[in-house]
C-alpha positions in Angstrom: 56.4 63.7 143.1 52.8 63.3 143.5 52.9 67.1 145.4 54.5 68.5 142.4 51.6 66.3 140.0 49.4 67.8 142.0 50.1 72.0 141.9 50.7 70.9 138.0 46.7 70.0 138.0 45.8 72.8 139.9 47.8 75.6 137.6 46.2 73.6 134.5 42.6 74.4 136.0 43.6 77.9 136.8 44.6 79.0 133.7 41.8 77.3 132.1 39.7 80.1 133.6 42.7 82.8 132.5 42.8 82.1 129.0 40.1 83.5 127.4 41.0 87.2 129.0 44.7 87.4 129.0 46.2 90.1 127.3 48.7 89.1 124.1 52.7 88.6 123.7 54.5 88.9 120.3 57.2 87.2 119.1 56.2 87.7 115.5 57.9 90.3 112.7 61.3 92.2 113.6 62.3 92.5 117.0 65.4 91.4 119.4 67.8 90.4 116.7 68.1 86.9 114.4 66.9 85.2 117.3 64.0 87.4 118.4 61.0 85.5 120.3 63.1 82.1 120.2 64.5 80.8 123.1 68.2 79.2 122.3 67.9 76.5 120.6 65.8 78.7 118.2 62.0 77.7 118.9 59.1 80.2 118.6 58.9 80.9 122.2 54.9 81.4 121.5 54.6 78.4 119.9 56.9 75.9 122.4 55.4 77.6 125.3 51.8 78.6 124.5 50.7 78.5 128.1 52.9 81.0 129.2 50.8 84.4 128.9 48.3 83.0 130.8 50.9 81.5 133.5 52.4 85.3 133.9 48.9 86.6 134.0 47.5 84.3 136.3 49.9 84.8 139.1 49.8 88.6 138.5 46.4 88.5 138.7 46.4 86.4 142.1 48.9 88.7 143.8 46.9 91.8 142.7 44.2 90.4 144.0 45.6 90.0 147.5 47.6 93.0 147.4 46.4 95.9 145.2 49.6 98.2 145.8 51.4 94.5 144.1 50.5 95.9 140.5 52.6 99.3 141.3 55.5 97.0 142.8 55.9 95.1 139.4 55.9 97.7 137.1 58.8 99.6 139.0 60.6 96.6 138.7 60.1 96.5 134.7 61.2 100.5 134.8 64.1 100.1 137.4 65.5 96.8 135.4 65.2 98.7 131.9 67.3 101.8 133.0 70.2 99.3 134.0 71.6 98.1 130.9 68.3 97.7 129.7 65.8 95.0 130.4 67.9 92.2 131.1 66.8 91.2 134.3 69.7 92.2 136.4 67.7 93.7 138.8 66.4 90.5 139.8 70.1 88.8 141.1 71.2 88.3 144.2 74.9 89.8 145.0 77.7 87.3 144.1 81.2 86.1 144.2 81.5 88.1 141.3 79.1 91.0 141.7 77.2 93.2 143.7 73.6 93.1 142.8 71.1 96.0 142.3 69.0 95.6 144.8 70.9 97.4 147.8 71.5 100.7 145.3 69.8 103.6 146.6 66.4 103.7 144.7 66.2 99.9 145.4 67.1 99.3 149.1 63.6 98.9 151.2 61.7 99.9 148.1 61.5 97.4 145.4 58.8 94.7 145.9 57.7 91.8 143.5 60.3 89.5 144.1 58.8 86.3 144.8 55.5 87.1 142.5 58.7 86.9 139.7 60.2 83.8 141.4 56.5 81.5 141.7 55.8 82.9 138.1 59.4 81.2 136.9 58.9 78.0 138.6 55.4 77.7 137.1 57.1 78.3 134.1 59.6 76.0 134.0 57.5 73.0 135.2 55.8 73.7 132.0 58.5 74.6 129.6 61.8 74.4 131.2 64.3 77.2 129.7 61.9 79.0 127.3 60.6 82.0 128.6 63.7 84.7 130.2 63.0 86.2 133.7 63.4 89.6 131.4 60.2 88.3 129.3 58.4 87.9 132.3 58.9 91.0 134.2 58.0 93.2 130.9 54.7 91.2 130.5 54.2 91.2 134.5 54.5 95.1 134.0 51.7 95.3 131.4 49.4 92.7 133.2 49.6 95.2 136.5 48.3 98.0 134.3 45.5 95.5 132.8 44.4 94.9 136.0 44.6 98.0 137.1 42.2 99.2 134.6 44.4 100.2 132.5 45.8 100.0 128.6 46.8 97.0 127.5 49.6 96.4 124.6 51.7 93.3 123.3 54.5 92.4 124.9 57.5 91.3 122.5 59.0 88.2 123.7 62.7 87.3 123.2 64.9 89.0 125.4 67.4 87.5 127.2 69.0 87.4 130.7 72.0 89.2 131.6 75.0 87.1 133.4 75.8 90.1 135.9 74.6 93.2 137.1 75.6 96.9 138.2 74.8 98.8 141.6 77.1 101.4 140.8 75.0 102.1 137.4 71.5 101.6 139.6 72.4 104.6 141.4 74.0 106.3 138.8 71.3 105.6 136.0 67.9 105.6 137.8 66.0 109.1 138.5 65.4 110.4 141.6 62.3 111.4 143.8 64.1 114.9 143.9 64.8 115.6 140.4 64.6 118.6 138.6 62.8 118.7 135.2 66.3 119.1 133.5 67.2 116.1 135.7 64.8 113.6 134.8 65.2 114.7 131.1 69.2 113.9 131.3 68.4 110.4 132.9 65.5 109.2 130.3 67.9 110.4 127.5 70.4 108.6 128.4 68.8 105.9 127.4 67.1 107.2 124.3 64.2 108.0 125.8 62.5 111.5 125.0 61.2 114.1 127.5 57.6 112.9 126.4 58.7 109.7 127.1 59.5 110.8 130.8 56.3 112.6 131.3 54.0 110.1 130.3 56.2 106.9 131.9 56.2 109.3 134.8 52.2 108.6 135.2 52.6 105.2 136.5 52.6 107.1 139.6 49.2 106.9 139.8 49.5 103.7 141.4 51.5 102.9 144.0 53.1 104.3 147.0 56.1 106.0 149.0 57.9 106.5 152.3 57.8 109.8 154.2 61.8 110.2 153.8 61.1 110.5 149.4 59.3 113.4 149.6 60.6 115.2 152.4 61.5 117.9 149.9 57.5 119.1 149.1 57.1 120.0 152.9 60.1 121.9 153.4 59.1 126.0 153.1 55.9 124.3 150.8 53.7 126.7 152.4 53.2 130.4 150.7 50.3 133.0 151.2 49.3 131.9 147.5 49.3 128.1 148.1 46.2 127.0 146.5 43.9 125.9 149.4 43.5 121.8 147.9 47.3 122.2 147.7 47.9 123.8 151.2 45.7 120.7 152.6 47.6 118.4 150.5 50.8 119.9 152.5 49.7 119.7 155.5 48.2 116.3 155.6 51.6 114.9 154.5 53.5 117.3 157.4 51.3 115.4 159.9 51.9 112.1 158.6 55.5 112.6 158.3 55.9 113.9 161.8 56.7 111.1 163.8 60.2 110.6 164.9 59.7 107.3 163.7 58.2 108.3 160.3 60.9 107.7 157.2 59.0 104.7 156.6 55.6 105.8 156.8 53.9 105.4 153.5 51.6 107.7 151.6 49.9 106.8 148.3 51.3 108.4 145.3 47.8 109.6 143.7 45.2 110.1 147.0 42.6 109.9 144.8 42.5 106.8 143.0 45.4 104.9 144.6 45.0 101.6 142.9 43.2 102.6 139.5 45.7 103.2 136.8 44.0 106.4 135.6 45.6 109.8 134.8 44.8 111.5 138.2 48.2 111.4 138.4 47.9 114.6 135.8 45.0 116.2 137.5 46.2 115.7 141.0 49.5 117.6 139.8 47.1 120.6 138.8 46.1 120.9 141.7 49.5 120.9 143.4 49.2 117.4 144.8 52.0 115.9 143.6 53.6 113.7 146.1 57.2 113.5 145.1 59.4 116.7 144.0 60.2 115.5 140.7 56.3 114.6 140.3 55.2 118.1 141.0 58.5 120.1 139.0 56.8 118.7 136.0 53.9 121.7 136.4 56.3 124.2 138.2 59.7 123.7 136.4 59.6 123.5 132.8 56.6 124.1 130.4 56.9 122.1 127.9 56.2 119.2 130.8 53.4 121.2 132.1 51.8 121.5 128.4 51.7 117.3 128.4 50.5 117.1 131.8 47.3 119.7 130.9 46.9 117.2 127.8 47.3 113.7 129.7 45.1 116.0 132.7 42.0 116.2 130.1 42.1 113.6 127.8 43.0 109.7 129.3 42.3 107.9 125.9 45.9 110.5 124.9 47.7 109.2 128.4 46.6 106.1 128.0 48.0 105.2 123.7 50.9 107.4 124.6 51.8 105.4 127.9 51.6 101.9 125.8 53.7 103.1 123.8 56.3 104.4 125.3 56.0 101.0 127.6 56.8 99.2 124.2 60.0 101.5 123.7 61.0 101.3 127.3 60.6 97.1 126.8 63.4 97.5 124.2 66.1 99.3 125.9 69.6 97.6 125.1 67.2 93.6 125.1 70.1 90.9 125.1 69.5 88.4 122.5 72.1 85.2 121.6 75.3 85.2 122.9 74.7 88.4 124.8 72.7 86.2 128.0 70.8 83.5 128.4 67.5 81.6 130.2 67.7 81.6 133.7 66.1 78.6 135.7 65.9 80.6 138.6 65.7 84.8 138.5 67.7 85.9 141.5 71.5 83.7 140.0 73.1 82.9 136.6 72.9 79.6 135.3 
């Protein structure tokens, strides 16, 4: 007991320092339903839980900190929850009697990181106000506190979604794009879920953090090399074709943006320019379609365009399908149904 009295004063001091420079949540005008930013017995979550923007940003903060690819890592798990049945959470459970999880799809297994930043932010939260604040809540505002940090945009984050009781493999590998995709591809997938193709080519720029095993982009080093390859690109190529050499190499990682690998910035754009796109689908967005190459030159030359465009399609993203009510619940712990 004392132990736990203990980390309690510690985390009070911590975010006594946060405060003043975390970023804001909503749970004011319209939203997730009647019940919208009000946890179920129908309290203003921002009101009966005021500390917990700075909880969420504190611990983002310290795992960003101590590991800068960390900010990358949670904002995939915000994108990979939301194109599940939308942002529910699922992602987050462990397989069950009744269910097989989401982690062990395709674009999860050995690739999705974050899981116990989620699972120390959710105990910190429910020492302080038990059953409030939804595991879904905190991965969309982990998302935006990784950008923050990462110098980039910051936006509110409405509160009041809820947690779904199950979740889907069989839709994570069905739902979620590929590092292969064509343009027509990645256009299908983002529609799906009402999201437009300018939706998909500015949420696609949150690869300019992060990064990815040699067996992902295996496909930009296969007959990559032309007589007209641009000489930055042919370098590009051939950097990657030694890195990914090794018998031994589907693991071996390679930043996403070589540039500016932990900044969120819109290198992303330029680097694709240049034809240093890491993934496939990355670079098909110059090569394959022009309307995507017309918003990569724009996002390319102006960041303050990437940059309100990428908030807000982050907001629309946060809404996809948000269980309110009846329709899930508060999780005490993120990885298991209440």
């Amino acid at each position: 007991m004392a132990m736990k009295y203990l980390a309690l004063v510690s985390l009070l001091l911590n975010l006594a320092v946060v405060f003043s420079t975390v970023p804001k949540t909503t749970s004011e005008g319209g939203g997730y339903g009647d019940d919208y930013g009000h946890d179920q017995s129908g309290n203003d979550v921002s009101n009966f839980c005021p500390e917990a923007e700075a909880i969420i940003f504190s611990r983002v903060q310290e795992a960003v900190l101590e590991d800068s690819r960390m900010a990358a890592s949670l904002l995939r798990l915000h994108f990979h929850d939301c194109f599940v049945n939308g942002c529910d959470a699922s992602v987050l459970l462990d397989d069950s009697a009744n269910f097989v999880g989401e982690k062990t799809a395709a674009p999860n297994l050995n690739s999705l990181r974050g899981f116990d930043v989620i699972d120390a932010i959710k105990a910190d939260l429910e020492a302080f106000c038990p059953e409030t604040v939804s595991c879904a809540d905190i991965l969309a505002t982990a998302a935006r506190d990784s950008v923050v940090l990462s110098g980039g945009p910051s936006w509110d984050v409405q509160m009041g979604r809820k947690d779904s009781f199950t979740a889907s493999k069989s839709l994570a590998n069905k739902n979620l794009p590929g590092p292969n995709s064509t343009v027509a591809n990645l256009v299908s997938k983002f529609q799906n879920v009402n999201l437009s193709l300018r939706d998909m080519v500015v949420l696609s720029g949150a690869h300019t953090m992060g990064r990815a095993r040699c067996t992902t982009f295996r496909g930009r080093l296969q007959g990559a090399i032309t007589a007209s390859t641009p000489d930055a690109s042919l370098e590009f190529i051939q950097s990657l074709q030694e890195l990914c050499s090794g018998s031994s190499s589907n693991a071996t990682l390679a930043n996403l943006d070589l540039a500016t690998p932990a900044t969120f910035d819109n290198q992303y754009y330029v680097n694709l320019l240049s034809g240093q796109g890491l993934l496939p689908s990355d670079q098909n967005l110059v090569t394959g379609d022009d309307q995507t190459r017309e918003l990569v030159e724009t996002y390319a030359g102006d960041v303050v365009a990437f940059f309100e465009d990428f908030k807000n399609s982050m907001i629309k993203m946060g809404s996809l399908g948000v269980g309110t009510g009846m329709n899930g619940e508060i999780r005490r712990h993120c990885r298991a149904v209440n």
